[in-house]
Each structure stands twice: as C-alpha cells, then as structure tokens.
N, CA, C and O atoms as CSV, one atom per row, in Angstrom:
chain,resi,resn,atom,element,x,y,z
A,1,UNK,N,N,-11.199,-60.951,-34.988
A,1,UNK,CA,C,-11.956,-61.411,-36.142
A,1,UNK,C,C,-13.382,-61.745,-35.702
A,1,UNK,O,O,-13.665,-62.550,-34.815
A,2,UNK,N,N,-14.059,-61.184,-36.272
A,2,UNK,CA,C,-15.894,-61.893,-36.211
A,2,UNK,C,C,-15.616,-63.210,-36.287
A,2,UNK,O,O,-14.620,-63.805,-36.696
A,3,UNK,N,N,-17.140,-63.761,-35.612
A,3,UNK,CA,C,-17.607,-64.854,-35.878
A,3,UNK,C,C,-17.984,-65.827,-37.565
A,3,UNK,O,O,-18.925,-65.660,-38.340
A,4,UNK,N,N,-17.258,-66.443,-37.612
A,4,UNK,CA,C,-17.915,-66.711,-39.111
A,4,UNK,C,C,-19.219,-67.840,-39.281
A,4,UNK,O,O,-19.205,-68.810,-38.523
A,5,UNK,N,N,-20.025,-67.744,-39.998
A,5,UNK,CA,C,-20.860,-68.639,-40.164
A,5,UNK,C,C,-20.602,-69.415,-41.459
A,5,UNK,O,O,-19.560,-69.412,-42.115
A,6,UNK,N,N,-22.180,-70.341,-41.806
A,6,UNK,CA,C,-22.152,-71.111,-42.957
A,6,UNK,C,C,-23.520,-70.902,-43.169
A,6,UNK,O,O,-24.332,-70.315,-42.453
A,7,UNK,N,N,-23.736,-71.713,-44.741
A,7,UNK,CA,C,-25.305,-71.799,-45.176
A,7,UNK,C,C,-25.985,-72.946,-44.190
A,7,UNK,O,O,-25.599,-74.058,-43.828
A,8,UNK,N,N,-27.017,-72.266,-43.959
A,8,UNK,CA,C,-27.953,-72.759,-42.931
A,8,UNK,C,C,-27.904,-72.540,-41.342
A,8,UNK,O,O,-28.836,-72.898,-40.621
A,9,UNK,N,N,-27.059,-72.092,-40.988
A,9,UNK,CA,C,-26.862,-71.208,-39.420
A,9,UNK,C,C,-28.381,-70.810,-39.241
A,9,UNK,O,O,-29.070,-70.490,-40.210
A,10,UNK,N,N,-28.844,-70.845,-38.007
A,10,UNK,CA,C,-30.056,-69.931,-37.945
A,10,UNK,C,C,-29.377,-68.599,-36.903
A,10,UNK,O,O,-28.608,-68.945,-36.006
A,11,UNK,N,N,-29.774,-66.774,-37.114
A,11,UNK,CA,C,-29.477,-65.952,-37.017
A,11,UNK,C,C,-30.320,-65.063,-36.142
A,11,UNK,O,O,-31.490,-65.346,-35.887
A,12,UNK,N,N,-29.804,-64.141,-35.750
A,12,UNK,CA,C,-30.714,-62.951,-35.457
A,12,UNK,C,C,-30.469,-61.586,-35.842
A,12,UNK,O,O,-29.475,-61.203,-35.226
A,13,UNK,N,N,-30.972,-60.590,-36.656
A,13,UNK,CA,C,-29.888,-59.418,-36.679
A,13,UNK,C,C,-31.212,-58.056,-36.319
A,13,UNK,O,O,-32.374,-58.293,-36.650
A,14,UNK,N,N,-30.900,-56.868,-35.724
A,14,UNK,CA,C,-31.650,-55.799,-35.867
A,14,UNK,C,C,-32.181,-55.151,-37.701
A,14,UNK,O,O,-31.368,-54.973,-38.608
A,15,UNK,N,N,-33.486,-54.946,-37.801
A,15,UNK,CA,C,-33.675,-54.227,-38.963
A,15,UNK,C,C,-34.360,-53.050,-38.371
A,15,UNK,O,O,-34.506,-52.952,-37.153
A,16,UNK,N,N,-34.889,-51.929,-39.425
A,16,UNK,CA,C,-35.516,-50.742,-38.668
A,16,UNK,C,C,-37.044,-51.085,-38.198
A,16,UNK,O,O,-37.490,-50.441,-37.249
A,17,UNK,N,N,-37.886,-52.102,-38.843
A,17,UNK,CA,C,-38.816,-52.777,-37.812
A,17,UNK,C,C,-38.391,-53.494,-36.406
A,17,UNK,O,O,-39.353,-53.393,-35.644
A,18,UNK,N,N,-37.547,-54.027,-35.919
A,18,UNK,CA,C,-37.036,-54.745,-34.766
A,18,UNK,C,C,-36.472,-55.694,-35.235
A,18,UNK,O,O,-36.186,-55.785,-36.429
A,19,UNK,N,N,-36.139,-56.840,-34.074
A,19,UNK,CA,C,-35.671,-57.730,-34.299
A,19,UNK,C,C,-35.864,-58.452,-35.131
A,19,UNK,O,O,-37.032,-58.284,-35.480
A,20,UNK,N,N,-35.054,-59.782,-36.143
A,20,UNK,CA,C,-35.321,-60.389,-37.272
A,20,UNK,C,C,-34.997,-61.546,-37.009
A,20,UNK,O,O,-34.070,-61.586,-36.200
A,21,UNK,N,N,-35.470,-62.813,-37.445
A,21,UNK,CA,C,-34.308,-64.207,-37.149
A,21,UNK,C,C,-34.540,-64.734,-38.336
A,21,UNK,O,O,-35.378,-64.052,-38.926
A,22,UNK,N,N,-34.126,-65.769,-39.043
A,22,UNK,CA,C,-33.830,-66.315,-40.450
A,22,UNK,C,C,-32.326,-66.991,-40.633
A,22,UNK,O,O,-31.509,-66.755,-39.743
A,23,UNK,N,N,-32.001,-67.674,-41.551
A,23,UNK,CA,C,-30.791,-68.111,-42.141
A,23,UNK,C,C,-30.082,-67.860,-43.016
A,23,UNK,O,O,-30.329,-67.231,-44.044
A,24,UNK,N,N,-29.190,-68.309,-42.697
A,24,UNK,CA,C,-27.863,-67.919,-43.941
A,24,UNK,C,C,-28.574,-68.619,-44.625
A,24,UNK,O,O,-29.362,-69.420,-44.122
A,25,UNK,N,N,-28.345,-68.348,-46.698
A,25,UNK,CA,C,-28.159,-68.801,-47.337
A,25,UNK,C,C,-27.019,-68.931,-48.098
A,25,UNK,O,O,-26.786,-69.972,-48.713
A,26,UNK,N,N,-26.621,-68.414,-48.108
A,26,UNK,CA,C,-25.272,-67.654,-49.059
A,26,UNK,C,C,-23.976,-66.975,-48.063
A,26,UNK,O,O,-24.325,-66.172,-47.198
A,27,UNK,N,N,-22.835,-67.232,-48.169
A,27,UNK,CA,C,-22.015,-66.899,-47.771
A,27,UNK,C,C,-20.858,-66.292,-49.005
A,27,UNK,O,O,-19.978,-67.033,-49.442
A,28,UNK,N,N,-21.004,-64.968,-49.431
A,28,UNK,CA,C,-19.661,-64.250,-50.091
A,28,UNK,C,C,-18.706,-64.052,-49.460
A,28,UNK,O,O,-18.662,-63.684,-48.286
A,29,UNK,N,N,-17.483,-64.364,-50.464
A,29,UNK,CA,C,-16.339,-63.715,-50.174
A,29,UNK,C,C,-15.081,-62.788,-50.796
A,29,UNK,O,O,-13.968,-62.400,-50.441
A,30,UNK,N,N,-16.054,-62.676,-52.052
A,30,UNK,CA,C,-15.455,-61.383,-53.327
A,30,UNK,C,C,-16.397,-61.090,-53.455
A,30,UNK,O,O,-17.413,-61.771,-53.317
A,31,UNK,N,N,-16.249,-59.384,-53.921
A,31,UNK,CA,C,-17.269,-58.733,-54.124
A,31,UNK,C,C,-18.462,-58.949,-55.144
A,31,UNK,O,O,-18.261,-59.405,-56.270
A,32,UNK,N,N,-19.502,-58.655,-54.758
A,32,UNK,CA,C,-20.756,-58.872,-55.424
A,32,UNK,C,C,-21.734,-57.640,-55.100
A,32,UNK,O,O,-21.670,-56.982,-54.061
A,33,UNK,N,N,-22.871,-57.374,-56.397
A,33,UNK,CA,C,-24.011,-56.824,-56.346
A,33,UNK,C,C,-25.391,-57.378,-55.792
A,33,UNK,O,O,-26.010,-58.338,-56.250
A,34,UNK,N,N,-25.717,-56.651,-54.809
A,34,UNK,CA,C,-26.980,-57.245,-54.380
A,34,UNK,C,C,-28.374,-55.551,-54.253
A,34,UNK,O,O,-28.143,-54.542,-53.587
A,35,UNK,N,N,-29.111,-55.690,-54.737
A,35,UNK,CA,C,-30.377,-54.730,-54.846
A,35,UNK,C,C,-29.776,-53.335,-55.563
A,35,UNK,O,O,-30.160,-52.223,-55.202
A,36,UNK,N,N,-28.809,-53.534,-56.600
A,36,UNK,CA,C,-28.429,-52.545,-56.823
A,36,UNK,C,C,-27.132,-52.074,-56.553
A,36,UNK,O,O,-26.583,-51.319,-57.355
A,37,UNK,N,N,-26.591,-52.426,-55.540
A,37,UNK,CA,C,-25.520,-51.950,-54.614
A,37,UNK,C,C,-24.484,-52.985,-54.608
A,37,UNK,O,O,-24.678,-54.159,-54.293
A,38,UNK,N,N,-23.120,-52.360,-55.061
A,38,UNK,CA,C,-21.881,-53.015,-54.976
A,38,UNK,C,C,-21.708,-53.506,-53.587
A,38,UNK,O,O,-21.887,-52.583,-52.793
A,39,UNK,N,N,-21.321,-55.042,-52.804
A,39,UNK,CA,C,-21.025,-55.006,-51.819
A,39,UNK,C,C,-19.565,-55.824,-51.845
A,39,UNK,O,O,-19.178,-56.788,-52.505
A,40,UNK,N,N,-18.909,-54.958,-50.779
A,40,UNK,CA,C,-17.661,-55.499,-50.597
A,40,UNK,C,C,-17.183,-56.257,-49.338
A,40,UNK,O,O,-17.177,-56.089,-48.119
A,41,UNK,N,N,-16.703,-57.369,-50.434
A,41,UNK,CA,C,-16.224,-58.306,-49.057
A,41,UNK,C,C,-14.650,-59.317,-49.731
A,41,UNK,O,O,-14.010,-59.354,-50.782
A,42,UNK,N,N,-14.605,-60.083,-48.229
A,42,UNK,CA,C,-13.484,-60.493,-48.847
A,42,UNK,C,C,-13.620,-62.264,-47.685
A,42,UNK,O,O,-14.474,-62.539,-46.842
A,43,UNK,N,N,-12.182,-63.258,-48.242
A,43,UNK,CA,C,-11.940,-64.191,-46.848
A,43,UNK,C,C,-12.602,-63.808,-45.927
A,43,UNK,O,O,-13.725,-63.910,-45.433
A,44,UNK,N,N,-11.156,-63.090,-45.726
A,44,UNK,CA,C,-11.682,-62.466,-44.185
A,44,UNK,C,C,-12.245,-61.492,-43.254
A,44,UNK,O,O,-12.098,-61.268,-42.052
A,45,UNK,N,N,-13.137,-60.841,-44.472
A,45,UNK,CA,C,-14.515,-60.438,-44.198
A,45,UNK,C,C,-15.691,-60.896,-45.192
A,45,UNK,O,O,-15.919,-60.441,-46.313
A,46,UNK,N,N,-16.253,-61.720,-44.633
A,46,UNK,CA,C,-17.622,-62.411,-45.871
A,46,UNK,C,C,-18.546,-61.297,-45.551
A,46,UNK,O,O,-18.261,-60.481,-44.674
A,47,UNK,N,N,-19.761,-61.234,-46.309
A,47,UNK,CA,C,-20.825,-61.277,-45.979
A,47,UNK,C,C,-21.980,-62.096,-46.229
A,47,UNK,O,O,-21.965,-63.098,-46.944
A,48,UNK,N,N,-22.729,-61.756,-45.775
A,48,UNK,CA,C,-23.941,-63.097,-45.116
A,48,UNK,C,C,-25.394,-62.467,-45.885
A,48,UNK,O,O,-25.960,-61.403,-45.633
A,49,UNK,N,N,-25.793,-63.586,-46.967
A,49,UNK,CA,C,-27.293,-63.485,-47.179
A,49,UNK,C,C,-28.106,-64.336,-46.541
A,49,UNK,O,O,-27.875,-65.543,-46.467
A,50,UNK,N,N,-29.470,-63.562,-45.859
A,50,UNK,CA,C,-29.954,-64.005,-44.938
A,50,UNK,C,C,-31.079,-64.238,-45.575
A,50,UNK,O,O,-31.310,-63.264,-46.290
A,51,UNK,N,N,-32.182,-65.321,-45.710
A,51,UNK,CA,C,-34.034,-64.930,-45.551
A,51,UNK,C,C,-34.183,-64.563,-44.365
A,51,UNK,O,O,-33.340,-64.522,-43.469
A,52,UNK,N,N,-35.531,-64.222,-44.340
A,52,UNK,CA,C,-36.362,-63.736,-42.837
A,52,UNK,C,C,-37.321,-64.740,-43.060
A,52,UNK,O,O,-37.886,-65.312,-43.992
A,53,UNK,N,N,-37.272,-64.721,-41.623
A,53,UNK,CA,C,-38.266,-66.021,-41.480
A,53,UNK,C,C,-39.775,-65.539,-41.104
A,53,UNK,O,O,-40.628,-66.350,-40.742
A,54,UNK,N,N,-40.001,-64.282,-41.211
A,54,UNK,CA,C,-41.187,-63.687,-40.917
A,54,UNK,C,C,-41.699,-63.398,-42.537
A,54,UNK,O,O,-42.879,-63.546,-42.855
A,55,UNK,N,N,-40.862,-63.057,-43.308
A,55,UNK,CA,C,-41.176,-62.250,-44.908
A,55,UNK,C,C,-40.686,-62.930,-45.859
A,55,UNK,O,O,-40.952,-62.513,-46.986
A,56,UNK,N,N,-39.743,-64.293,-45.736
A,56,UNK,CA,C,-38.924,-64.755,-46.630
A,56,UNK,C,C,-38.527,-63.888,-47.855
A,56,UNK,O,O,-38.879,-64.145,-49.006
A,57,UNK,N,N,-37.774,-62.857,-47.496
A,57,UNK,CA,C,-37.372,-61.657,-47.986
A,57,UNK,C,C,-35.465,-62.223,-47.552
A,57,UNK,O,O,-34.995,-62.981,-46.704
A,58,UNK,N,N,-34.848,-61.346,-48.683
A,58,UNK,CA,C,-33.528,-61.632,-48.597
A,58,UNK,C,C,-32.664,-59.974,-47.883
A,58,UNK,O,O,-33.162,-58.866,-48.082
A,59,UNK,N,N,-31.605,-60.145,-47.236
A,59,UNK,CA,C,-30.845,-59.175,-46.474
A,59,UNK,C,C,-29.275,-59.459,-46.447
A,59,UNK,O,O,-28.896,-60.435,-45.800
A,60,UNK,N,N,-28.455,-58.764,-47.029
A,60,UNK,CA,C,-27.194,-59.108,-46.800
A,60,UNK,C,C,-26.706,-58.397,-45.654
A,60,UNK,O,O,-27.038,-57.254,-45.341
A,61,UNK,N,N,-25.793,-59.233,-44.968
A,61,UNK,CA,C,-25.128,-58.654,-43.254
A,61,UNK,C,C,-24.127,-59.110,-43.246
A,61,UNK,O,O,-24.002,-60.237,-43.725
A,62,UNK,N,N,-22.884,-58.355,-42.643
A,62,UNK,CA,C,-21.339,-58.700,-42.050
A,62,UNK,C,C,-21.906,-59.523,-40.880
A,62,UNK,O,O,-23.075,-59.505,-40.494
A,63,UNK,N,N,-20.927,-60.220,-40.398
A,63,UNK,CA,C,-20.716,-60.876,-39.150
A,63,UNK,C,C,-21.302,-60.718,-37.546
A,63,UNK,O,O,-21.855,-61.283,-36.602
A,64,UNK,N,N,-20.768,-59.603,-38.008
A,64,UNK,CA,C,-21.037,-58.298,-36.600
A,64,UNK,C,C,-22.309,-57.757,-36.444
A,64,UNK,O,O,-22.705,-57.238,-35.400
A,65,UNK,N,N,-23.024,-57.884,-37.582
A,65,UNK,CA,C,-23.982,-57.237,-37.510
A,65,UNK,C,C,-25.643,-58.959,-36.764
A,65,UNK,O,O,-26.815,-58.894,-36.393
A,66,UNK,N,N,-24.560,-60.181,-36.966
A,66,UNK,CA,C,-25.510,-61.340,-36.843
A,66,UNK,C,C,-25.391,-61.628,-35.465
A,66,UNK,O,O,-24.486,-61.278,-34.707
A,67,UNK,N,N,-26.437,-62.331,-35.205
A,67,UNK,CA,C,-26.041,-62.994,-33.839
A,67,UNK,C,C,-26.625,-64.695,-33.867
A,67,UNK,O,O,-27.790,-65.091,-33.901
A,68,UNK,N,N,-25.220,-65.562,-33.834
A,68,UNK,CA,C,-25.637,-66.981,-34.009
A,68,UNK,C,C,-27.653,-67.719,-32.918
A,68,UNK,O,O,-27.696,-67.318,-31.754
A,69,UNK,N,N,-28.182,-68.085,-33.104
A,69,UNK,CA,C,-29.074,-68.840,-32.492
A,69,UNK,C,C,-28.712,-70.089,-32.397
A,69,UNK,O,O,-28.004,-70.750,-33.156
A,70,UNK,N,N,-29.413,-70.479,-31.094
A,70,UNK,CA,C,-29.148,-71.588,-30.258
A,70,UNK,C,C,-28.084,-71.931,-29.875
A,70,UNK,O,O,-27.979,-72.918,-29.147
C-alpha cells in the first residue's frame, strides 16, 4: 500500500517543468471531476489535491506519484 497523507502535508512531486513542492489540500476518496476529467479513486486508493507553491495552481496526484517533505 502507498503512503497515505492528509490536508496540509508539505510534498514534492515531478511535473513536465521539473520538480514541484506544495501541499495537500484535499484528500479524495470516491470518485470526482477535476479540469474536466473523471478521476478515480477510492479508501484505499485516494488521491491528493495539491497547490504549488511556486504558481499556487492546483494538481491532483496518487500517492506514488508524492514524495512526503521533511
């Protein structure tokens, strides 16, 4: 099982500019729409809405795809 987080974790994840760091805000765990796009999740797979702390721009990410800070 991934790592799970909560709202307010601080993060790191790859985007196609480079590296990113920012926080959870939001933690799903039934499916939801985000930019258009059905995303599926569940318990025991959430996914994770993130800001960026460079763009305060929003990003949804699985687990796997985060990496906890500090």
């Amino acid at each position: 099982m991934s790592e799970q987080f909560k709202v307010g974790d601080r993060v790191r994840w790859n985007s196609r500019t480079g590296s990113v760091t920012g926080e959870i805000t939001e933690v799903h765990t039934a499916d939801f729409e985000f930019m258009g796009r059905r995303r599926l999740c569940s318990e025991d797979e959430p996914q994770y809405k993130v800001r960026s702390d460079a763009t305060d721009l929003h990003a949804v990410h699985r687990a796997d795809a985060l990496k906890r800070l500090g």
